[in-house]
Residue frames as qw, qx, qy, qz and C-alpha x, y, z in Angstrom:
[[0.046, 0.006, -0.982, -0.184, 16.89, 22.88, 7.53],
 [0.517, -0.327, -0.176, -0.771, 13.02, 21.99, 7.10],
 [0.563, -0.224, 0.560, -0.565, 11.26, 21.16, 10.26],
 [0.253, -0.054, -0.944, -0.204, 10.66, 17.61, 9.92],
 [0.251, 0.295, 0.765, -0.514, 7.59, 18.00, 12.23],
 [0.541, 0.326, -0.084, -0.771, 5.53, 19.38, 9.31],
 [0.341, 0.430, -0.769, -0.327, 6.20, 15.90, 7.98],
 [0.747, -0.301, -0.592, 0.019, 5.95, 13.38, 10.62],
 [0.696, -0.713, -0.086, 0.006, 6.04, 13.11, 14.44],
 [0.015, -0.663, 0.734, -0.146, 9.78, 13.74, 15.87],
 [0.625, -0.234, 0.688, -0.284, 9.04, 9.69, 17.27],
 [0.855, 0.429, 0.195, -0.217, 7.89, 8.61, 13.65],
 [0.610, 0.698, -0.372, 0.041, 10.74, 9.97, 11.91],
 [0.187, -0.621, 0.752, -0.122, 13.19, 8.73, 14.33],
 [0.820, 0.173, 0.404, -0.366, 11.31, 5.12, 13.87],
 [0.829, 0.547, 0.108, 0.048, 11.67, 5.12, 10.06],
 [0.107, 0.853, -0.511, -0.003, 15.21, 6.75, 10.26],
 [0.518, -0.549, 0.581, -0.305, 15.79, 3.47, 12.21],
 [0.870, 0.235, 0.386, -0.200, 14.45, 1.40, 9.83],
 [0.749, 0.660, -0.001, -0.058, 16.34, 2.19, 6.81],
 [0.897, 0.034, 0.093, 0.430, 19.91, 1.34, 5.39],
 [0.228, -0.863, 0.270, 0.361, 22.69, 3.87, 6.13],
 [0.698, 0.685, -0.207, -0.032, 24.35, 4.91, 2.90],
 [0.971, -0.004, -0.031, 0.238, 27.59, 3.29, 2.13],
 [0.332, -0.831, 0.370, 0.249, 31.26, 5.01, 3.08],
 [0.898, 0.317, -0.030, 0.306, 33.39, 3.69, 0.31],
 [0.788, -0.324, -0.039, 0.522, 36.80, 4.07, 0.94],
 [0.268, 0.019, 0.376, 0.887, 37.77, 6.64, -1.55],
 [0.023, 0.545, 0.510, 0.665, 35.77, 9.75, -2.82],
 [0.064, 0.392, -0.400, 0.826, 33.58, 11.93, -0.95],
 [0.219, -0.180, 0.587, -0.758, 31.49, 12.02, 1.91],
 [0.225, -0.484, -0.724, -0.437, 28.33, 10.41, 2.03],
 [0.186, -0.414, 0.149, -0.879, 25.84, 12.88, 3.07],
 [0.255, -0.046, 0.773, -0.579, 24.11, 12.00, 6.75],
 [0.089, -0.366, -0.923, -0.081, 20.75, 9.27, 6.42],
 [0.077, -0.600, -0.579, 0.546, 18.69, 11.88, 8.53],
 [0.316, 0.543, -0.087, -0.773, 18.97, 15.05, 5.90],
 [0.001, -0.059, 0.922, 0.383, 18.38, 12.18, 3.22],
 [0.069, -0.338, -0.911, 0.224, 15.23, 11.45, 4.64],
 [0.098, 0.515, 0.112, -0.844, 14.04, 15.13, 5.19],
 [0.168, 0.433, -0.393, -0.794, 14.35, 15.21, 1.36],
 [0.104, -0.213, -0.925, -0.299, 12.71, 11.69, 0.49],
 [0.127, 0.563, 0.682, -0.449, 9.43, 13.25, 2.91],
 [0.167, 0.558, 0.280, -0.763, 9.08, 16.20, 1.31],
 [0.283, 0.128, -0.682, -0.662, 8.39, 14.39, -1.91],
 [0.000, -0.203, -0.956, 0.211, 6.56, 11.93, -0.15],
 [0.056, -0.633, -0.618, 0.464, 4.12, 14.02, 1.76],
 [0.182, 0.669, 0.116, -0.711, 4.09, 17.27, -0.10],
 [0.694, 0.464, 0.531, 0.147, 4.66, 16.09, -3.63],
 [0.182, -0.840, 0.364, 0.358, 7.05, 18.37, -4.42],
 [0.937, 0.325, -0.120, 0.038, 9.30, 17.67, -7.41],
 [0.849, -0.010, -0.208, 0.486, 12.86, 16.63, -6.64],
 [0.416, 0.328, -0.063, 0.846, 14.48, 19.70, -7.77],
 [0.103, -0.589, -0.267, -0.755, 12.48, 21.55, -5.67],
 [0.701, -0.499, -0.401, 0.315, 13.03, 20.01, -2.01],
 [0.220, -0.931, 0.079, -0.279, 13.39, 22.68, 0.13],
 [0.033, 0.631, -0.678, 0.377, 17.07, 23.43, 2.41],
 [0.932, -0.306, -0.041, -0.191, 17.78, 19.85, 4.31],
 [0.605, -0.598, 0.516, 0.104, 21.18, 19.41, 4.93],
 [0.520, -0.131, 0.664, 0.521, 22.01, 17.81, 1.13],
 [0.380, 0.298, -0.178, -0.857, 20.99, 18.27, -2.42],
 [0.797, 0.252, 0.224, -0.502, 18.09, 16.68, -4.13],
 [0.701, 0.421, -0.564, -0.116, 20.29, 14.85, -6.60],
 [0.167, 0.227, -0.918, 0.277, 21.75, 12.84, -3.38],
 [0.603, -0.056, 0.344, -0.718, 18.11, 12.50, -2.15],
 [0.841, 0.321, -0.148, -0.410, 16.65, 11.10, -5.39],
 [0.556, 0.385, -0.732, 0.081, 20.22, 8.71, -6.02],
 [0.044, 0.263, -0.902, 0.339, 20.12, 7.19, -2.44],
 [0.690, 0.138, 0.432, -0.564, 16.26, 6.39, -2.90],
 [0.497, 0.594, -0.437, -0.458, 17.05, 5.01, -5.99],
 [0.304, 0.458, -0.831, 0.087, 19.43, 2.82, -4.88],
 [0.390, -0.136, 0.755, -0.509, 17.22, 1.56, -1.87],
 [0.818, 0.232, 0.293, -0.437, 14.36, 0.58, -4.10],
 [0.741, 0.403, -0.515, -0.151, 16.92, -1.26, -6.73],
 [0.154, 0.307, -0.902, 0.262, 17.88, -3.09, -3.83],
 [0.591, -0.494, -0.589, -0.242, 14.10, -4.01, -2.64],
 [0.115, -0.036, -0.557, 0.822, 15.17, -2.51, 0.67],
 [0.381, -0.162, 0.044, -0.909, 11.64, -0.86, 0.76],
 [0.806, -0.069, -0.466, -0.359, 9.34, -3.90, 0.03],
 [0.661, -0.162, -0.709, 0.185, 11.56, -6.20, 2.11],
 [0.002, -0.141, 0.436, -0.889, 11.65, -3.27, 4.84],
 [0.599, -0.018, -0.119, -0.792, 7.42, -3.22, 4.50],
 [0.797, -0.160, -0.466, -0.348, 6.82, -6.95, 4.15],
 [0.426, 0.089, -0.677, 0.593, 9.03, -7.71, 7.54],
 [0.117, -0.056, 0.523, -0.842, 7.03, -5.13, 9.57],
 [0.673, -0.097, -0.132, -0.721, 3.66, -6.07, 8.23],
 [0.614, 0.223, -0.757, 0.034, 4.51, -9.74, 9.37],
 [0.226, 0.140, -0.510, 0.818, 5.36, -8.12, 12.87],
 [0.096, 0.111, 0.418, -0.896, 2.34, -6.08, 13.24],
 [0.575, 0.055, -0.168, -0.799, -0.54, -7.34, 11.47],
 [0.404, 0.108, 0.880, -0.227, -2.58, -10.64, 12.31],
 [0.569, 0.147, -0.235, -0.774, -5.45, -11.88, 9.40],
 [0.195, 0.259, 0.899, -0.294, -7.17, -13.99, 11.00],
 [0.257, 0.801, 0.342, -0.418, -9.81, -11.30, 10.41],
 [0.190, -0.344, 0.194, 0.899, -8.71, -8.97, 7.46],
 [0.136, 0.793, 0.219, -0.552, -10.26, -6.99, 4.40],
 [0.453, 0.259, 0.445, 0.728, -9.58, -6.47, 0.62],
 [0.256, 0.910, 0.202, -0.258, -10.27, -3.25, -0.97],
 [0.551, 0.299, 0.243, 0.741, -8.30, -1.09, -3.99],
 [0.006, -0.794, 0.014, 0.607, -7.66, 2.61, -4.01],
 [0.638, 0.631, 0.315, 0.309, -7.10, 4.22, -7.54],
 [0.148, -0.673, 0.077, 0.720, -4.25, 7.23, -7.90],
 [0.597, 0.788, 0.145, -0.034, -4.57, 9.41, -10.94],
 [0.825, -0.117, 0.421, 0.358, -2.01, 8.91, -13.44],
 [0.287, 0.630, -0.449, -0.565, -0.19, 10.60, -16.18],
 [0.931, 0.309, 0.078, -0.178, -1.06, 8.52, -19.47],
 [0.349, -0.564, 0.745, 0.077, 2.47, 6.34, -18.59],
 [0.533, 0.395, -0.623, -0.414, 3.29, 3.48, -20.99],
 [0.292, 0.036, -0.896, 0.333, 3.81, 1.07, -17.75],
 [0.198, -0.240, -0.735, 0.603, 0.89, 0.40, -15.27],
 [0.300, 0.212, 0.104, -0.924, -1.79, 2.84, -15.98],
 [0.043, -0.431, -0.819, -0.375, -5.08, 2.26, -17.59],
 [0.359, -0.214, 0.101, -0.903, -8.69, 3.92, -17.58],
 [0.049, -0.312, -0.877, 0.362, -10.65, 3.19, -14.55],
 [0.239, -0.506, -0.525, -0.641, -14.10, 3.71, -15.89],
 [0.432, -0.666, -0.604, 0.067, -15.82, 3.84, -12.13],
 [0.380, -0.683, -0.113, 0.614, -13.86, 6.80, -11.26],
 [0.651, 0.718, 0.132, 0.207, -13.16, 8.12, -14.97],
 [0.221, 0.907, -0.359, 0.007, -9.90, 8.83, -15.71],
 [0.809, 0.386, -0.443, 0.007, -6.47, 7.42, -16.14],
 [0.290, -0.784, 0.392, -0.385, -5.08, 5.73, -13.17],
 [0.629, 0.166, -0.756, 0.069, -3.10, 2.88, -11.41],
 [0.783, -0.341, -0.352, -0.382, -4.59, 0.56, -9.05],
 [0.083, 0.350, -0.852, 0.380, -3.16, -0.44, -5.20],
 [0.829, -0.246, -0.483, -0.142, -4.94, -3.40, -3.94],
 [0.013, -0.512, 0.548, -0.661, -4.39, -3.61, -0.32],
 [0.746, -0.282, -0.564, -0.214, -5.31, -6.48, 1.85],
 [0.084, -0.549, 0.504, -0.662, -5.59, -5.44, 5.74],
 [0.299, -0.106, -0.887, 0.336, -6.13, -7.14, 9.06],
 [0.167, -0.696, -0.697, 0.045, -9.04, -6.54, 11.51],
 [0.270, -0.775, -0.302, 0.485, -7.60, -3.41, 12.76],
 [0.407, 0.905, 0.069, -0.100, -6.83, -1.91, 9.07],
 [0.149, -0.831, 0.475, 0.247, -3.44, -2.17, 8.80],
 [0.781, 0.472, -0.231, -0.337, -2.24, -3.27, 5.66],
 [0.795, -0.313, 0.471, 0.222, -0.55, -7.07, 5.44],
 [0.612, 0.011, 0.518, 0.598, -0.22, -7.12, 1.91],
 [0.346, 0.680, -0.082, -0.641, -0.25, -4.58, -1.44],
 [0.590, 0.286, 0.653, 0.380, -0.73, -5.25, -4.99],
 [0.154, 0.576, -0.093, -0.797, -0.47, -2.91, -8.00],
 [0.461, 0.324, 0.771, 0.296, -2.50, -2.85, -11.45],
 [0.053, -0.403, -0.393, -0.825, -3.56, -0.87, -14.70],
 [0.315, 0.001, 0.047, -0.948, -6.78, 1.27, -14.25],
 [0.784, 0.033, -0.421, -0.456, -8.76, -1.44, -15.78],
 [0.288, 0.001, -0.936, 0.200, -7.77, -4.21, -13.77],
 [0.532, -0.385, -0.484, -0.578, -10.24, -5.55, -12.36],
 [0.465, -0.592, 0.514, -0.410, -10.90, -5.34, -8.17],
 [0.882, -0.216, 0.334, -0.252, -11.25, -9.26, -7.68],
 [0.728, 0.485, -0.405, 0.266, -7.92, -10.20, -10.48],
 [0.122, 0.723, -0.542, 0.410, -5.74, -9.05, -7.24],
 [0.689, -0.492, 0.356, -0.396, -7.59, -11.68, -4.49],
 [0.969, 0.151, -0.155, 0.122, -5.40, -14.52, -5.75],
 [0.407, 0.507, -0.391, 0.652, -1.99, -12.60, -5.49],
 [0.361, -0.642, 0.213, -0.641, -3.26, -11.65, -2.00],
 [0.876, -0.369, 0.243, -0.192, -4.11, -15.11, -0.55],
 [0.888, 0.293, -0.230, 0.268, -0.64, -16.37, -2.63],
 [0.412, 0.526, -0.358, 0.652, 1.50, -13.91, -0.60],
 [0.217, -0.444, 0.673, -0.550, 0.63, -14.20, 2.79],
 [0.874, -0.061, -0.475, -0.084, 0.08, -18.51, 2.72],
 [0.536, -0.063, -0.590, 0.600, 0.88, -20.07, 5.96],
 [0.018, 0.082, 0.551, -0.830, -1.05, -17.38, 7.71],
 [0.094, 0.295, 0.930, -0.198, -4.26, -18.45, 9.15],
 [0.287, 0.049, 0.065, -0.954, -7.20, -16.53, 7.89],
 [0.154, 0.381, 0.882, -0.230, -11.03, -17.14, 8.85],
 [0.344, 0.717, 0.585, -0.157, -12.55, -14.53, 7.56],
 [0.409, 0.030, 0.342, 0.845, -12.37, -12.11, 4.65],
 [0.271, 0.837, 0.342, -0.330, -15.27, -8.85, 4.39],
 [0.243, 0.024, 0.439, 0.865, -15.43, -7.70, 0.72],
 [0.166, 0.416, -0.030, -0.894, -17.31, -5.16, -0.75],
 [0.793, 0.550, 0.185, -0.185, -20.48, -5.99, -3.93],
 [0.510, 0.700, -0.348, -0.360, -17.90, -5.83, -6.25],
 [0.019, 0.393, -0.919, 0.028, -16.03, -8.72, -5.34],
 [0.847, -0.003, 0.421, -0.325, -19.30, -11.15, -5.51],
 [0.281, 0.451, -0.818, -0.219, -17.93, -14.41, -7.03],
 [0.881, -0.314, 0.123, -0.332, -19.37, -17.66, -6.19],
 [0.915, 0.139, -0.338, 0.172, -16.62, -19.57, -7.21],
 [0.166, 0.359, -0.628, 0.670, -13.96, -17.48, -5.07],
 [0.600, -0.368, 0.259, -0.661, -16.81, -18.01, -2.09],
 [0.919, -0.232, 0.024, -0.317, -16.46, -21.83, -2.35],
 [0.780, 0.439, -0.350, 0.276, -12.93, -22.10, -3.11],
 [0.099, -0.551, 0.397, -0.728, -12.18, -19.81, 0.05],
 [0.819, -0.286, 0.244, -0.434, -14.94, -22.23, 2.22],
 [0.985, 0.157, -0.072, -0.015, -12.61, -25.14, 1.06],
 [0.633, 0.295, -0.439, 0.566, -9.84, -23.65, 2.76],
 [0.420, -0.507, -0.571, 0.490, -11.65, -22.97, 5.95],
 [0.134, -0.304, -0.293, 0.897, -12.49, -19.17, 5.30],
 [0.294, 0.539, 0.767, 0.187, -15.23, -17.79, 5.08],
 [0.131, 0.260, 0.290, 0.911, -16.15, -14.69, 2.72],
 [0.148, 0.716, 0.589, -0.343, -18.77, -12.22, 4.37],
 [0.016, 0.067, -0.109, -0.992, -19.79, -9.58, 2.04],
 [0.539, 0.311, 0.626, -0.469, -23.33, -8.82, 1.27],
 [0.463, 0.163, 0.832, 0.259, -25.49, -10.23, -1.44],
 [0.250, 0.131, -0.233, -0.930, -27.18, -8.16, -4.50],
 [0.660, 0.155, 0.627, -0.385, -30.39, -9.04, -5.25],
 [0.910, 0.363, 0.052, -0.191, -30.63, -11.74, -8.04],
 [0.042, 0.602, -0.797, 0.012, -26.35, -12.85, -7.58],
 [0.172, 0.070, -0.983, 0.009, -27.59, -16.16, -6.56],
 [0.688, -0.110, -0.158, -0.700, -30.91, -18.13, -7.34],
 [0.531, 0.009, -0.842, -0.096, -30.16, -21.09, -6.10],
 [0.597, -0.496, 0.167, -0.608, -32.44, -22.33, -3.29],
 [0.951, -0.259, -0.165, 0.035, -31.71, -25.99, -2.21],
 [0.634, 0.104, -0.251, 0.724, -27.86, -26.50, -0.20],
 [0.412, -0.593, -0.431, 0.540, -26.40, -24.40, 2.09],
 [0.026, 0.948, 0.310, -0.069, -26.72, -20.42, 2.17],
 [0.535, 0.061, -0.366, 0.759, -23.92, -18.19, 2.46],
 [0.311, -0.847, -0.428, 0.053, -24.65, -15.98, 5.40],
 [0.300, 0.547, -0.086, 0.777, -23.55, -12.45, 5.90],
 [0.640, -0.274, -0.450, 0.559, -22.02, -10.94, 9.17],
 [0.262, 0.841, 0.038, 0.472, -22.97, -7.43, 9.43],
 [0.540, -0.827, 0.152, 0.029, -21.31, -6.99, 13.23],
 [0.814, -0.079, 0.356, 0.452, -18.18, -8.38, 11.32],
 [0.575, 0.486, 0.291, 0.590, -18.48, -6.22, 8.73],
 [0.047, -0.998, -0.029, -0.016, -18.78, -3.03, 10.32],
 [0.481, -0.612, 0.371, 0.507, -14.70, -3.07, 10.80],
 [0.621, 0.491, 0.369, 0.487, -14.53, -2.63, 7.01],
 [0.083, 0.984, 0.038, 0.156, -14.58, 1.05, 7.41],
 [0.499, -0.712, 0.305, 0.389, -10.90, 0.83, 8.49],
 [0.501, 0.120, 0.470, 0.716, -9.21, -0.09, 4.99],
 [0.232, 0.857, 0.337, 0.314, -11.11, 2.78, 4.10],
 [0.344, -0.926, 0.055, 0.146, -9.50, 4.68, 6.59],
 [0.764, -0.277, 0.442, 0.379, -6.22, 2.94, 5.81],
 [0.425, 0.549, 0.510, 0.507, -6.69, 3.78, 1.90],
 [0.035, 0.952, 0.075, 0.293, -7.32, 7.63, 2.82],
 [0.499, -0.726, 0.309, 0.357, -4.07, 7.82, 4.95],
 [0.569, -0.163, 0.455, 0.665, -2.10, 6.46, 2.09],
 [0.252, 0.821, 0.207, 0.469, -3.89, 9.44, -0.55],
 [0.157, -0.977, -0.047, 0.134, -3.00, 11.63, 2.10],
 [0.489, -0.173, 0.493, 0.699, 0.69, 11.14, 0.46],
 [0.561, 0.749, 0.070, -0.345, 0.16, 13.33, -2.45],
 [0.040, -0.395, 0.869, 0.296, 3.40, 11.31, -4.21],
 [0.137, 0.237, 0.962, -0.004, 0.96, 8.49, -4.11],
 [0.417, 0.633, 0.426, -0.494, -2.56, 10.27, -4.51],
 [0.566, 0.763, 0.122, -0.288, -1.14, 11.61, -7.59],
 [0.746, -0.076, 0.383, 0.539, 1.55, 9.15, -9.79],
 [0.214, 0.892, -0.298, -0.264, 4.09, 11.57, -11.47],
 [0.405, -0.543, 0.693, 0.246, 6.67, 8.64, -11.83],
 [0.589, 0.430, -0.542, -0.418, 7.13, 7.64, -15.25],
 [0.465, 0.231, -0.854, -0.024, 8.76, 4.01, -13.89],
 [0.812, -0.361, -0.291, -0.354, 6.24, 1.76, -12.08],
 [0.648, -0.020, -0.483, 0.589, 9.57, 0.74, -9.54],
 [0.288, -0.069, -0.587, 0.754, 9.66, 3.88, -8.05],
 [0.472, -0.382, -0.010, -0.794, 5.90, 4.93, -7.72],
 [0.833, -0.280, -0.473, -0.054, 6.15, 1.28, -5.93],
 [0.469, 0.285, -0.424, 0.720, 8.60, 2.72, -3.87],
 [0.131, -0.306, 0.074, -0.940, 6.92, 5.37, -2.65],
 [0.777, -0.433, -0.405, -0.213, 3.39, 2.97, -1.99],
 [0.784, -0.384, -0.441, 0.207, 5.61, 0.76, 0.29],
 [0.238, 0.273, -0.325, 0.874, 7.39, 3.76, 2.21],
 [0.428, -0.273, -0.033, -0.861, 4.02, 5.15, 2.68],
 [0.756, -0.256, -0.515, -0.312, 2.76, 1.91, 3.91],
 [0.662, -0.004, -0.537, 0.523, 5.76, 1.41, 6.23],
 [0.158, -0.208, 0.306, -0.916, 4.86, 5.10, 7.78],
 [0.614, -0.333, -0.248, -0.671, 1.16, 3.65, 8.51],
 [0.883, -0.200, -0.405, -0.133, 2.71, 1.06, 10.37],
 [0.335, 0.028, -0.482, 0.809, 5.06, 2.89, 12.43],
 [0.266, -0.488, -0.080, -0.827, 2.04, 4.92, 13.20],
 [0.759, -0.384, -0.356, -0.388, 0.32, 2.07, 15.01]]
């Protein structure tokens, strides 16, 4: 069987093993094959990017790998598995937008060309707490723009308190800066010169001892490339390269 350490920790995988939904035993037919070599086979797409047919010896065959991941993400098991622990373990009081970009085959669903990085690719938006760990994800074309996703972000985790938010130049908005101060948070990023001429009223003032914890969604964003499933979308349907994201997310947060 393959060494699951090349994968993850012996402590991780036992974690996520823990996490997920033990296939079903139906009364009739045969076996179902064991959650643990299931898993083996779902990493070494994950993490090595491997295609199915090509999962190395684990205890079942890729066709039961690929059907019992299948089945988890047409049940949202993944997402609701992700949005439960990020609940658990992340606080945004403090937190962090940023987007990562994976390169794409030119798919019919979800792709576009992201001019800043050239080439075709689809977009995860990722909105983390102080200590980088992601609360929420979003996914868009290539083209989508970074600052379309900060609505979906502040719609999906309402009801949890946030004071501040450090974005990056690209997100400069004045209206999202006063709409955000009119729900009590306030937006530090810093200011290009000539974004805003106005001189009477109040400033907006920029935190740089706040901002220095930005460098963690970065950090956060290079753990989840380090999935090459995710660094580089092979999945034709936009379900299960979402699949993969929130798996990969759910490992970042057993990590912590």
């Amino acid at each position: 069987m393959y060494d699951v350490n090349k994968l993850l920790p012996q402590k991780q995988f036992e974690k996520l093993l823990s996490e997920l939904p033990t296939p079903r035993q139906k009364k009739e037919g045969r076996r179902r094959c064991k959650k643990r070599a299931l898993l083996n086979g779902i990493l070494q797409v994950l993490v090595n990017g491997v295609a199915w047919e090509k999962i190395a010896e684990c205890g079942c065959s890729h066709i039961s790998c690929w059907r019992y991941f299948k089945e988890i993400q047409r049940r949202g098991k993944l997402k609701l598995i992700y949005e439960t622990l990020a609940k658990q373990y992340t606080d945004v009081v403090e937190g962090a937008f940023d987007t990562t970009s994976s390169t794409s085959f030119r798919f019919k669903r979800l792709t576009g060309w992201d001019a800043k990085h050239k080439k075709i690719a689809t977009k995860i938006s990722i909105f983390s707490d102080v200590e980088g760990l992601p609360a929420d994800v979003e996914f868009g074309k290539g083209n989508t723009h970074d600052g379309d996703f900060v609505d979906n972000h502040i719609e999906n985790t309402a009801g949890r308190r946030k004071k501040v938010i450090n974005l990056d130049k690209i997100y400069v908005s004045l209206d999202l800066r006063r709409k955000m101060r009119r729900k009590g948070t306030k937006i530090n990023m810093q200011i290009r010169r000539g974004d805003y001429t106005r001189k009477r009223g109040p400033k907006f003032r920029f935190d740089e001892e706040k901002y220095k914890v930005r460098f963690l969604i970065e950090r956060t964003n290079a753990w989840l490339k380090n999935f090459w499933r995710i660094r580089i979308r092979r999945d034709r349907h936009p379900a299960m390269f979402k699949a993969f994201v929130y798996l990969g997310l759910i490992i970042v947060l057993i990590r912590s």
